[in-house]
Backbone atoms as SQL, in Angstrom:
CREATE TABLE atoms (id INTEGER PRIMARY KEY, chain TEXT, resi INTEGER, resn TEXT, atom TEXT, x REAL, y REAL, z REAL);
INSERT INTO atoms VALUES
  (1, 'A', 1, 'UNK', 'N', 10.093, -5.373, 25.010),
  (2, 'A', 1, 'UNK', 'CA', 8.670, -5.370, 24.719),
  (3, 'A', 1, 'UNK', 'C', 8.202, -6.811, 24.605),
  (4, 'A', 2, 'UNK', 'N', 6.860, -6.884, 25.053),
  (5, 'A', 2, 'UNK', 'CA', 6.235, -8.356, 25.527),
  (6, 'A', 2, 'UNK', 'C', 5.798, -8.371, 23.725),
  (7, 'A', 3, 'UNK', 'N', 6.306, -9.252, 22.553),
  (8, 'A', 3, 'UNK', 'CA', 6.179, -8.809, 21.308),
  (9, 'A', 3, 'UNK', 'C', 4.937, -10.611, 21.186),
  (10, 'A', 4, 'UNK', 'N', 5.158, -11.128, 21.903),
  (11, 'A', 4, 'UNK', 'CA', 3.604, -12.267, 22.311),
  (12, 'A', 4, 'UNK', 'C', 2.472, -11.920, 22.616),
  (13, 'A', 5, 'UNK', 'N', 2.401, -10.589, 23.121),
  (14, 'A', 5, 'UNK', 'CA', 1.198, -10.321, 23.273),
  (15, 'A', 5, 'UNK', 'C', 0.884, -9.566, 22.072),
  (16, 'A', 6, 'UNK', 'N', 1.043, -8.603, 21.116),
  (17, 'A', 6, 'UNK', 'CA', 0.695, -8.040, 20.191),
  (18, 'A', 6, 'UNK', 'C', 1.113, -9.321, 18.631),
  (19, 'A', 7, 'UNK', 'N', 2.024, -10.308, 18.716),
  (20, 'A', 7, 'UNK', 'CA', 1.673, -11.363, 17.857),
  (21, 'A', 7, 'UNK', 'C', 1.111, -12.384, 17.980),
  (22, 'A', 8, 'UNK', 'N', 0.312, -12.479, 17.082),
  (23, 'A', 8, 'UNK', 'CA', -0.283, -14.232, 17.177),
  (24, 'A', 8, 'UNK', 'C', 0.594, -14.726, 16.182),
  (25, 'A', 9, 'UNK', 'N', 1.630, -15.930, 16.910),
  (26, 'A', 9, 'UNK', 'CA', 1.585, -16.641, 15.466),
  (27, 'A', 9, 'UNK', 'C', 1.200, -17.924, 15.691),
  (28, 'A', 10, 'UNK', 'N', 1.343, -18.784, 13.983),
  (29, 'A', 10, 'UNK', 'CA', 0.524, -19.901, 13.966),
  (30, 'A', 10, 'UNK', 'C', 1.479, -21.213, 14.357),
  (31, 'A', 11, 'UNK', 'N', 0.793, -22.338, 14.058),
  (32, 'A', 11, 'UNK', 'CA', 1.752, -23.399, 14.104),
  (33, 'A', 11, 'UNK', 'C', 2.059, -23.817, 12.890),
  (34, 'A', 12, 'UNK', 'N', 1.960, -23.186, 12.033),
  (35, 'A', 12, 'UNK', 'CA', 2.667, -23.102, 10.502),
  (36, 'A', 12, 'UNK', 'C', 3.531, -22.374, 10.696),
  (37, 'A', 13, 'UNK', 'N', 3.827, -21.550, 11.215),
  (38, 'A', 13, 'UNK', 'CA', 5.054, -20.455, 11.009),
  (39, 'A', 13, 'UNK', 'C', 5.698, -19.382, 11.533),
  (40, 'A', 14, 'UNK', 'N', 6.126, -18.476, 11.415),
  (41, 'A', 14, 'UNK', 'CA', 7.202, -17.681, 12.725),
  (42, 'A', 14, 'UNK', 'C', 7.121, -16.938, 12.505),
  (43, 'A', 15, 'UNK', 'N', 7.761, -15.717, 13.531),
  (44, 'A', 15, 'UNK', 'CA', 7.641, -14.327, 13.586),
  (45, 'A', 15, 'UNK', 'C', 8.672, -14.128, 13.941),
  (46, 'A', 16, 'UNK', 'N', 8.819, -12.853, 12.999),
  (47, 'A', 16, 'UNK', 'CA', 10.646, -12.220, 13.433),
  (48, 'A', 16, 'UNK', 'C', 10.037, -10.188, 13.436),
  (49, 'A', 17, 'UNK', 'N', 10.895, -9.964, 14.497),
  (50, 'A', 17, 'UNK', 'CA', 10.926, -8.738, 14.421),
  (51, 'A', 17, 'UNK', 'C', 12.673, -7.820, 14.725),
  (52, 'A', 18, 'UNK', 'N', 12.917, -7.344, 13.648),
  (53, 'A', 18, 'UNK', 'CA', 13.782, -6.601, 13.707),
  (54, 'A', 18, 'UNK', 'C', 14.228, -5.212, 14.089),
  (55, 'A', 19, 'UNK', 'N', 15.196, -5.009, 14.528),
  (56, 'A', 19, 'UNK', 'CA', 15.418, -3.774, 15.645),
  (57, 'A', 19, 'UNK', 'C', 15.844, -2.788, 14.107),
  (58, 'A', 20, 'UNK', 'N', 15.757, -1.900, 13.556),
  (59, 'A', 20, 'UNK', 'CA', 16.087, -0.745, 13.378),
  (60, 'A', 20, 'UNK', 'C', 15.648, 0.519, 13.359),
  (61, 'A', 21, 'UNK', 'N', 16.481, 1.515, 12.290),
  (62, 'A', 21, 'UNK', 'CA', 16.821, 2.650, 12.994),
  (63, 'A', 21, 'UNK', 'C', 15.545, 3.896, 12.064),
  (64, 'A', 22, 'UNK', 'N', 15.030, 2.979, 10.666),
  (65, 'A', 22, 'UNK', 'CA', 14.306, 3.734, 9.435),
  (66, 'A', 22, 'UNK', 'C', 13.089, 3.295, 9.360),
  (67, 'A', 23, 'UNK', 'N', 12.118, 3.834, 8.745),
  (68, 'A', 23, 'UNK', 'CA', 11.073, 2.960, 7.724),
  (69, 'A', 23, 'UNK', 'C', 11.302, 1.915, 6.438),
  (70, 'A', 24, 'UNK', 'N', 10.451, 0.751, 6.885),
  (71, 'A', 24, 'UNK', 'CA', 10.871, -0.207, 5.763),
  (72, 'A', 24, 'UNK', 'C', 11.780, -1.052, 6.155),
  (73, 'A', 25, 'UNK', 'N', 11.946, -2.096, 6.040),
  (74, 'A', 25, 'UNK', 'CA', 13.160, -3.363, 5.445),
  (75, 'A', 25, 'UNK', 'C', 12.948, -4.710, 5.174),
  (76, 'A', 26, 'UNK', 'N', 13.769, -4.780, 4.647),
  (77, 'A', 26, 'UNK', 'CA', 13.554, -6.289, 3.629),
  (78, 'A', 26, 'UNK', 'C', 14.825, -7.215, 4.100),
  (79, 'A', 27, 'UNK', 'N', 13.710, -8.461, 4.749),
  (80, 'A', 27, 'UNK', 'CA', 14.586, -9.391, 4.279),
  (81, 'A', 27, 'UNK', 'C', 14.733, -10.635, 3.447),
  (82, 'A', 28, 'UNK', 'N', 15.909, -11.503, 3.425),
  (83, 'A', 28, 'UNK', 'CA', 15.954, -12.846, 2.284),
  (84, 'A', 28, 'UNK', 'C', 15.767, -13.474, 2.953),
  (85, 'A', 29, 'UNK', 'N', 14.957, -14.538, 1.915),
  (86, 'A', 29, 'UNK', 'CA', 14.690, -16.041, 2.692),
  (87, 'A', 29, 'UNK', 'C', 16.138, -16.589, 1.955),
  (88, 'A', 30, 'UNK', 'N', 17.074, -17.989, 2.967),
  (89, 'A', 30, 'UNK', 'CA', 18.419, -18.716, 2.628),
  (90, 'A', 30, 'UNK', 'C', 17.708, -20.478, 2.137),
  (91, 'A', 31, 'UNK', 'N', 18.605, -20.648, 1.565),
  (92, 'A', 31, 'UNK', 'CA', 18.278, -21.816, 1.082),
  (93, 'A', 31, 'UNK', 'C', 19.104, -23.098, 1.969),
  (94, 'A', 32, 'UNK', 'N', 18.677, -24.206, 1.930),
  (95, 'A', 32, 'UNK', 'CA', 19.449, -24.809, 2.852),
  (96, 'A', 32, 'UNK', 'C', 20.894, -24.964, 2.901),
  (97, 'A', 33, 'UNK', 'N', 21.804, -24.431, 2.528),
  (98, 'A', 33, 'UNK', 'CA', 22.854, -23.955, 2.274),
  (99, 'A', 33, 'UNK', 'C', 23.196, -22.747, 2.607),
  (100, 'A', 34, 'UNK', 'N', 22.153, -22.068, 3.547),
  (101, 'A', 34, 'UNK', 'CA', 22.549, -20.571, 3.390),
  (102, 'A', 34, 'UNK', 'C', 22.845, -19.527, 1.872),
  (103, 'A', 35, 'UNK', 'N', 22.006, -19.671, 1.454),
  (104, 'A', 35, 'UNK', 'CA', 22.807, -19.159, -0.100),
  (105, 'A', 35, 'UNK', 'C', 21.404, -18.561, -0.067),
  (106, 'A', 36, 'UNK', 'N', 21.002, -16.895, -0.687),
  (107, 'A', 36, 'UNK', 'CA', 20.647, -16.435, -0.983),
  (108, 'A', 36, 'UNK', 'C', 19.503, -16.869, -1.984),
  (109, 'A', 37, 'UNK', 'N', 18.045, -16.740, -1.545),
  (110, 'A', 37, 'UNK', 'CA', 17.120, -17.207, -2.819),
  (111, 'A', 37, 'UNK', 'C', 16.912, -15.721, -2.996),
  (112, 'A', 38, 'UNK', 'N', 15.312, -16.225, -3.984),
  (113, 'A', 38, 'UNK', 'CA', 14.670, -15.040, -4.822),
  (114, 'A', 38, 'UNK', 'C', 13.238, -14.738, -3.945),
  (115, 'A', 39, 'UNK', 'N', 13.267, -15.135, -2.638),
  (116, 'A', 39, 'UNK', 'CA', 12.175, -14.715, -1.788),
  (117, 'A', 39, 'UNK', 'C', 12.580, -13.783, -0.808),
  (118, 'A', 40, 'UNK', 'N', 11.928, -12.671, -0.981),
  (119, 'A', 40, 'UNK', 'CA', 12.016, -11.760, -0.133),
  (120, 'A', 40, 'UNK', 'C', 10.842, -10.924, 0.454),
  (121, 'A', 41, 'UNK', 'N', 11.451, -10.479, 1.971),
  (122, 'A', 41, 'UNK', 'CA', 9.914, -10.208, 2.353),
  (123, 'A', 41, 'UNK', 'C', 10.357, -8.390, 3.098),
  (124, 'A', 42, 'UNK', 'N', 9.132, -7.943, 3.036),
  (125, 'A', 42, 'UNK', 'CA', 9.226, -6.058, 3.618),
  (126, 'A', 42, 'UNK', 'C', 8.144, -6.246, 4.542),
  (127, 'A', 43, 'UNK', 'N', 8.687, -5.424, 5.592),
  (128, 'A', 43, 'UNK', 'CA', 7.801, -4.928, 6.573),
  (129, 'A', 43, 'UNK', 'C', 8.115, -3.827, 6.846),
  (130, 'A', 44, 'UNK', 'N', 6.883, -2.761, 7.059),
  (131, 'A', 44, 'UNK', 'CA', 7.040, -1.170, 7.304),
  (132, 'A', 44, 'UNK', 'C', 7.588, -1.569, 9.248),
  (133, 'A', 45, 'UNK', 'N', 8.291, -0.269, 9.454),
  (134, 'A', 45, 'UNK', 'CA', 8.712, -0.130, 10.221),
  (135, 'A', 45, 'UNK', 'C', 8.333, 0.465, 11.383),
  (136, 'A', 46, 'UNK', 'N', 7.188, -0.020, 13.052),
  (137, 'A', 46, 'UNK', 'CA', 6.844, 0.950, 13.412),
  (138, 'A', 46, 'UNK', 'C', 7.348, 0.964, 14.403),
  (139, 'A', 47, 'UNK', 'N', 7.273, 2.202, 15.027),
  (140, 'A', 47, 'UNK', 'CA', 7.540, 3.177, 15.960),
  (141, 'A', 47, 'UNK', 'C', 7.129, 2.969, 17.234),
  (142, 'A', 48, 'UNK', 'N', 7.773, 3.017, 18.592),
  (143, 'A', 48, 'UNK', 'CA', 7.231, 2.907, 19.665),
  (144, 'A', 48, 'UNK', 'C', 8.128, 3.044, 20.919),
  (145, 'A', 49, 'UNK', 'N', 7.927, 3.555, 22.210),
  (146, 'A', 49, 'UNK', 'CA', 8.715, 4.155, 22.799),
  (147, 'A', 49, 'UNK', 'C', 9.136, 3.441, 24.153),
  (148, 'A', 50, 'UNK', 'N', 9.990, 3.558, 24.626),
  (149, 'A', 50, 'UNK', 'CA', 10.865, 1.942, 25.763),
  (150, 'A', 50, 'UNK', 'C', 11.816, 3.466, 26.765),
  (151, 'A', 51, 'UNK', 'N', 11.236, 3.264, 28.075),
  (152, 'A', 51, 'UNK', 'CA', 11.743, 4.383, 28.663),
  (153, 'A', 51, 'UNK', 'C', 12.333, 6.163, 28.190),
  (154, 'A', 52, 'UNK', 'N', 11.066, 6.405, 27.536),
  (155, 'A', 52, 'UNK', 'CA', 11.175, 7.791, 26.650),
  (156, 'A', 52, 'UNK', 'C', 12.288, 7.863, 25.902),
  (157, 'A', 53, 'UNK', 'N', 12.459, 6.551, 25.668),
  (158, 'A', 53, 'UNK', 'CA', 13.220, 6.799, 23.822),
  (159, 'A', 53, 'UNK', 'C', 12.452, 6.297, 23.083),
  (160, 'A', 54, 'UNK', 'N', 12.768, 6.864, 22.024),
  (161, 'A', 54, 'UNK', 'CA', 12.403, 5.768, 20.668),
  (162, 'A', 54, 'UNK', 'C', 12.959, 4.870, 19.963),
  (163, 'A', 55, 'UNK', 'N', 12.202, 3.843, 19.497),
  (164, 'A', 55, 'UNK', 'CA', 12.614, 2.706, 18.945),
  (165, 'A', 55, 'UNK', 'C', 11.912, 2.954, 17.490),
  (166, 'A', 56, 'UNK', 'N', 12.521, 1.542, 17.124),
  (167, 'A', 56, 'UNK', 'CA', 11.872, 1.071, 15.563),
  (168, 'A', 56, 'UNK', 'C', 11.769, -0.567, 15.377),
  (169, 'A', 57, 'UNK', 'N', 11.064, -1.167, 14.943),
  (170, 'A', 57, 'UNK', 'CA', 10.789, -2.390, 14.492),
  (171, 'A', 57, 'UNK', 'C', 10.277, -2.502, 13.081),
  (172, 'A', 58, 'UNK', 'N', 10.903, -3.816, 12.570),
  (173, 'A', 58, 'UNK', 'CA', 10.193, -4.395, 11.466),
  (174, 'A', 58, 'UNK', 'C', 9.303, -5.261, 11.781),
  (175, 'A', 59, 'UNK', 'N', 8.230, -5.709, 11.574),
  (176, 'A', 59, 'UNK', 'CA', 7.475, -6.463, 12.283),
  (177, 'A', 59, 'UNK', 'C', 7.096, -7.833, 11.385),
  (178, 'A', 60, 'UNK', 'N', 7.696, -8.938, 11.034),
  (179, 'A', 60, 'UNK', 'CA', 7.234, -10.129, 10.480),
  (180, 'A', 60, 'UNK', 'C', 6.382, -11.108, 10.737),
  (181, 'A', 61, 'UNK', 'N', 5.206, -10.972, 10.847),
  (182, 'A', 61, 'UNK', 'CA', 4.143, -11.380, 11.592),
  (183, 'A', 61, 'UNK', 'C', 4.153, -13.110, 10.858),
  (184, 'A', 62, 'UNK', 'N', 4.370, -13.943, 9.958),
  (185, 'A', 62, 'UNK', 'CA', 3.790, -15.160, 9.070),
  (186, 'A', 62, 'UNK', 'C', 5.233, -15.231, 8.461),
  (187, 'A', 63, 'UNK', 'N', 5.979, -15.888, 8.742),
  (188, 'A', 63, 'UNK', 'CA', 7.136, -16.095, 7.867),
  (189, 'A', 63, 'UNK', 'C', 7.200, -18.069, 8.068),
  (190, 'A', 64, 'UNK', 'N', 7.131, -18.408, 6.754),
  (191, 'A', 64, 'UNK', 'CA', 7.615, -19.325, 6.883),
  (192, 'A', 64, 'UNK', 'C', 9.024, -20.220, 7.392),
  (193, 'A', 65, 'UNK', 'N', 9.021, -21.325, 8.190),
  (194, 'A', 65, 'UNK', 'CA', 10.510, -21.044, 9.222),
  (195, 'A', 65, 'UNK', 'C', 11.637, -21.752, 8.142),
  (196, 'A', 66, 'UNK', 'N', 12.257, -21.229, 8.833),
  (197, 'A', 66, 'UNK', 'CA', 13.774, -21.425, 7.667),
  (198, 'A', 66, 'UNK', 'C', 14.524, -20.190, 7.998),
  (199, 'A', 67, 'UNK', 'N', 15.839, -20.164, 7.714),
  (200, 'A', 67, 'UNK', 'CA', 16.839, -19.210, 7.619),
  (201, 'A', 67, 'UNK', 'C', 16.692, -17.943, 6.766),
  (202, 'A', 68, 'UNK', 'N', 17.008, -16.899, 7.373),
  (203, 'A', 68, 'UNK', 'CA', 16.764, -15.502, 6.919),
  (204, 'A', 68, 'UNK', 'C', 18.188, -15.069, 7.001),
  (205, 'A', 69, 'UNK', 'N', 18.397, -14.296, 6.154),
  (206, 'A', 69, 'UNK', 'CA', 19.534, -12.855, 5.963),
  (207, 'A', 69, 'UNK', 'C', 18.979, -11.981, 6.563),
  (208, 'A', 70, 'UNK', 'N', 19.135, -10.949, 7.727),
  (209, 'A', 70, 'UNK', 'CA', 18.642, -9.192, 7.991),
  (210, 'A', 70, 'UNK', 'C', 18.914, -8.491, 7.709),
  (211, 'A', 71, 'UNK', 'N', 20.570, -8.669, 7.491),
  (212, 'A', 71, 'UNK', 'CA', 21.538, -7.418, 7.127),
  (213, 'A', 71, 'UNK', 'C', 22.757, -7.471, 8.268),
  (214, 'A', 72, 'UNK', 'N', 23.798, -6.569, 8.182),
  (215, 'A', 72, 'UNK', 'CA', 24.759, -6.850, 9.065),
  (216, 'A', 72, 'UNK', 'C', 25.810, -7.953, 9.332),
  (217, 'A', 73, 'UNK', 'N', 25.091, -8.423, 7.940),
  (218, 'A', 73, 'UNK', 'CA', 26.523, -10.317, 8.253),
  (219, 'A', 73, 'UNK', 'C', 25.494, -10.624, 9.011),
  (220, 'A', 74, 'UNK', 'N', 24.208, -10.439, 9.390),
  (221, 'A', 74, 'UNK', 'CA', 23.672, -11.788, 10.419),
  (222, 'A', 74, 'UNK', 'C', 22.601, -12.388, 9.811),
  (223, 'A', 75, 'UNK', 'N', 22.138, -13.308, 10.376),
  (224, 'A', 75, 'UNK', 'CA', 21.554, -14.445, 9.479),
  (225, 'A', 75, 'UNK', 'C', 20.408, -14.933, 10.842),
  (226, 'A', 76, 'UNK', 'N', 19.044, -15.129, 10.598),
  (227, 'A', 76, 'UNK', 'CA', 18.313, -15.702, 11.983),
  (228, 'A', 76, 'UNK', 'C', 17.564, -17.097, 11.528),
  (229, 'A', 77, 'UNK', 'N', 17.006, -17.673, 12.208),
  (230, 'A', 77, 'UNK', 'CA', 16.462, -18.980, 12.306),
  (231, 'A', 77, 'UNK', 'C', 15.157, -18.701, 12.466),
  (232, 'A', 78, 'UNK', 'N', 13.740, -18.791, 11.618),
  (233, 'A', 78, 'UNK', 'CA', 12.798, -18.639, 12.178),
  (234, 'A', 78, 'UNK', 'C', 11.911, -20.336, 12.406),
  (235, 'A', 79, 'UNK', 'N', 11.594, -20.656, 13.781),
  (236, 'A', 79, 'UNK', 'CA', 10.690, -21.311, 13.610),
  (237, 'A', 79, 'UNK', 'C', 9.064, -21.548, 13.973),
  (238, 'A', 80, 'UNK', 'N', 8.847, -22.402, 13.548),
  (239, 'A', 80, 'UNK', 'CA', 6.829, -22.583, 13.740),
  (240, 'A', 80, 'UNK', 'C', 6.504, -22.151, 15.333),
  (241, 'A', 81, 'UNK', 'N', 5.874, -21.019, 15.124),
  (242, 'A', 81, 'UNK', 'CA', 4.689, -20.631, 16.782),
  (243, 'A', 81, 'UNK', 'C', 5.315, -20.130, 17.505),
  (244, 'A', 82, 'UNK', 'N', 6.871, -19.288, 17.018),
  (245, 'A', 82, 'UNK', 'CA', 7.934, -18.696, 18.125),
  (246, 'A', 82, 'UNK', 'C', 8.016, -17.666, 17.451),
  (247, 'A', 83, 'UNK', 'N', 8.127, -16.175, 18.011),
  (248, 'A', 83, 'UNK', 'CA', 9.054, -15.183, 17.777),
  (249, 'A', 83, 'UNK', 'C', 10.409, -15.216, 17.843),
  (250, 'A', 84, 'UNK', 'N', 11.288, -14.627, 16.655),
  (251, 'A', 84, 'UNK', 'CA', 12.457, -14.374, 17.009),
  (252, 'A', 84, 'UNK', 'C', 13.061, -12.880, 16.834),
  (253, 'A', 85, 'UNK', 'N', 13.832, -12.538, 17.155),
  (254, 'A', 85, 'UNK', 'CA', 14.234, -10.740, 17.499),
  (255, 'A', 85, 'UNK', 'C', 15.806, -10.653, 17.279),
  (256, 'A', 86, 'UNK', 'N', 15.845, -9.673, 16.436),
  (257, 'A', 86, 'UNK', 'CA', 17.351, -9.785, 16.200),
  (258, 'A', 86, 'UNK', 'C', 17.655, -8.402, 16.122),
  (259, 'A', 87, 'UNK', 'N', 18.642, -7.836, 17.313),
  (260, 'A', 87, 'UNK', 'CA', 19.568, -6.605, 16.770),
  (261, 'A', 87, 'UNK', 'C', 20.285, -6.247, 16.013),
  (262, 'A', 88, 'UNK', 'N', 20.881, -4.974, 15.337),
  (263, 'A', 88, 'UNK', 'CA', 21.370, -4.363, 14.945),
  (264, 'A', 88, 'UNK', 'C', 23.237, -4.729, 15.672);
């Protein structure tokens, strides 16, 4: 999915959208160390269909860039005026 055309982001900050399988998820913002802070962010999860299946996304429209936790042991990089997309 062309995920540039349905986001604007700014030149302050980034967009992440995550592949899963539910409604809802949260992720951590990492500290420069990778180490777990106390910022965390939720995005509802929507729905939308890619050769008559269905999918799911979290959609992080304004994230400030810096290192994120998703889940899974993986960890993403967001930076200023770019989407980033991370699977499952």
């Amino acid at each position: 999915m062309m995920w540039a055309q349905i986001i604007k982001v700014s030149p302050q900050y980034g967009a992440l959208v995550v592949y899963y399988h539910s409604a809802g998820y949260t992720i951590t913002a990492l500290d420069e160390k990778d180490n777990f802070t106390d910022r965390r962010y939720y995005a509802d999860t929507k729905e939308y269909e890619i050769q008559g299946r269905k999918k799911y996304a979290a959609i992080f429209p304004a994230l400030p860039p810096g290192n994120y936790y998703v889940g899974w042991g993986k960890t993403v990089t967001v930076f200023p005026n770019m989407i980033a997309e991370v699977f499952p």
